[in-house]
Each structure stands twice: as C-alpha cells, then as structure tokens.
C-alpha positions as CSV (number, residue, x, y, z in Angstrom):
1,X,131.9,82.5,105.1
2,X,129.4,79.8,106.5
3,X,127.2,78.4,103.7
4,X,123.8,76.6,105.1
5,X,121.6,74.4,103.0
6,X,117.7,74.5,102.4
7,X,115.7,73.9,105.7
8,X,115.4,75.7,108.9
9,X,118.0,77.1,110.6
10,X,118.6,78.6,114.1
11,X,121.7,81.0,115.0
12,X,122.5,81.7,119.0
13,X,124.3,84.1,120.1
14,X,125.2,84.4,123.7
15,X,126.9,87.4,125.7
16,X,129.2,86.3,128.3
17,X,130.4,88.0,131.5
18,X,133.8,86.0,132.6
19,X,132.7,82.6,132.1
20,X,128.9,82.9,132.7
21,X,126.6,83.3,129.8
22,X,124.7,86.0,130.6
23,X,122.4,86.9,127.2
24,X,121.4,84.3,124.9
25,X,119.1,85.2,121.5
26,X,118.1,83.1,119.2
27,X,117.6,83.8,115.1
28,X,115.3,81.5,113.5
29,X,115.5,81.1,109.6
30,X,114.7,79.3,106.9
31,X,116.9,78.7,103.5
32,X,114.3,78.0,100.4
33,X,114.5,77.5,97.0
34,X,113.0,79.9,95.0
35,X,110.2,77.6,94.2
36,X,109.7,77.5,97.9
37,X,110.1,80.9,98.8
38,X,107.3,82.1,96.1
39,X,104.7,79.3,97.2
40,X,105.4,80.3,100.7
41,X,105.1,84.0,100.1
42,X,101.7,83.3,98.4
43,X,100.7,81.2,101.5
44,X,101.7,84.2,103.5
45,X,98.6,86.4,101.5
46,X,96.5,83.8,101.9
47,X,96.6,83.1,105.5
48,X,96.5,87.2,106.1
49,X,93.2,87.6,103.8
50,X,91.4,84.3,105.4
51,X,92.5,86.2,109.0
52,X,91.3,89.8,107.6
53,X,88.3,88.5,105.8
54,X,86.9,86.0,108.2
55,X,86.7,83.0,105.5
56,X,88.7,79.9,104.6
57,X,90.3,79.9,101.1
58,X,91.9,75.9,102.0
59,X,91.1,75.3,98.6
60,X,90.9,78.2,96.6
61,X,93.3,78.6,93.6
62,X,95.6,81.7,93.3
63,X,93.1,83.2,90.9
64,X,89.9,82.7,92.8
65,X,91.8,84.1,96.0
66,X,92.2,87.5,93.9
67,X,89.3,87.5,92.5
68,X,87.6,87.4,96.0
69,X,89.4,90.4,97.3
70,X,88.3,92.4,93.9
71,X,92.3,91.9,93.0
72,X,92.4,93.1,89.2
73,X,94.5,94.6,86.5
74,X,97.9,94.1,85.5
75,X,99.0,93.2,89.0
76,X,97.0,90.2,88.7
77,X,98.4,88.9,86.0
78,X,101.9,89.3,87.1
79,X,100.8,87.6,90.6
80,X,99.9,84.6,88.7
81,X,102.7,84.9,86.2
82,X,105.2,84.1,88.7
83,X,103.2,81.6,91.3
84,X,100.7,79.4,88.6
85,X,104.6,78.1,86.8
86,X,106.4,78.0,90.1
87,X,103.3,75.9,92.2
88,X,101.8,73.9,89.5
89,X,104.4,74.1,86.8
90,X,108.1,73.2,86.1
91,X,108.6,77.0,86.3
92,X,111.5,77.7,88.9
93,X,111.3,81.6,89.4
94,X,114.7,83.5,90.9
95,X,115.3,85.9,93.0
96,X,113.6,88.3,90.7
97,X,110.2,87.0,90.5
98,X,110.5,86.2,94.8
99,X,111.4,90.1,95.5
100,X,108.2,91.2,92.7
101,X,105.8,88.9,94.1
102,X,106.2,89.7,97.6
103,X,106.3,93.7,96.7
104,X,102.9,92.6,95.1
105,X,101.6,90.7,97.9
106,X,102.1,93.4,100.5
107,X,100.0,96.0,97.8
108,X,97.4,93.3,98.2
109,X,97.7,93.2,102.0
110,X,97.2,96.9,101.9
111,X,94.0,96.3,99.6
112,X,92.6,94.2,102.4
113,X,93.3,96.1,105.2
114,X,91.4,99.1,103.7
C-alpha cells in the first residue's frame, strides 16, 4: 500500500521486452485536501463558463458567477454552501461536499452548453 502526500504526483509505468523498455505511460495526479479539491473544482466551472461564454469572471465571486449564467434555486444555494465556508471561511468540507459540488458543477456545465 503506497501512501502519497498532497501535491502532484506522476506514476510511470513502462512495458519491457527482455531488457529494453519498450512502452512507457505516464499518470499525472494531484493529492488535495478537501479545501483544495472544492476551490479547484469551482475554478474548473469557472474557467469552462469564461471559455463557453466569451467573458472573464477573474474577479467575480461564486455568487455573481451564477448569477451571470441565470444559475438559480436550491442548487445555488447548495453551490455556495459548500465553496463560500471552504474558500473564504474556516469551513473544511469532506469528501461529501467535493463529490456534491462537482455533481453540481457538471449540471451547471450542462446549463451552459445549452
């Protein structure tokens, strides 16, 4: 069992014929707290929206981002119940709250695409 802290990571693999390597592939990853992993899973939206839409949001907060894509409801609130604590907070979020956000991200990623 190989434990890895936080940071990135790369894992190589190689496929050998006698002594000769003949396949090598690389997996890049990154270990992140959970603090981390829900900032960056924000970011992700972000960047995908500014890309879709055409605009910068460099300094938009998490609520004016939604609000620009017409973002409402109960989703919303969720959204920002789990990244305002985590990014400007002492709030540390878990697994949990990573998994939600990111299942709620992608239903906004849907909402631009459309």
């Amino acid at each position: 069992k190989a434990v890895v802290g936080e940071g990135e990571h790369v894992l190589t693999a190689e496929r050998l014929e006698g002594t000769k390597v003949k396949e090598r592939k690389e997996l890049r990853f990154k270990v992140l707290s959970y603090k981390e992993a829900i900032a960056e899973v924000f970011a992700d939206l972000v960047k995908d929206v500014e890309k879709k839409k055409g605009v910068s949001l460099k300094n938009a907060t998490a609520r004016e981002v939604l609000r620009m894509i017409g973002f409402e409801g109960e989703e919303k609130k969720e959204i920002l119940s789990i990244f305002e604590p985590a990014e400007y907070g002492e709030g540390e979020g878990g697994r949990k709250e990573v998994v939600r956000l990111f299942m709620l991200c992608r239903e906004v990623k849907k909402l631009v695409s459309a």
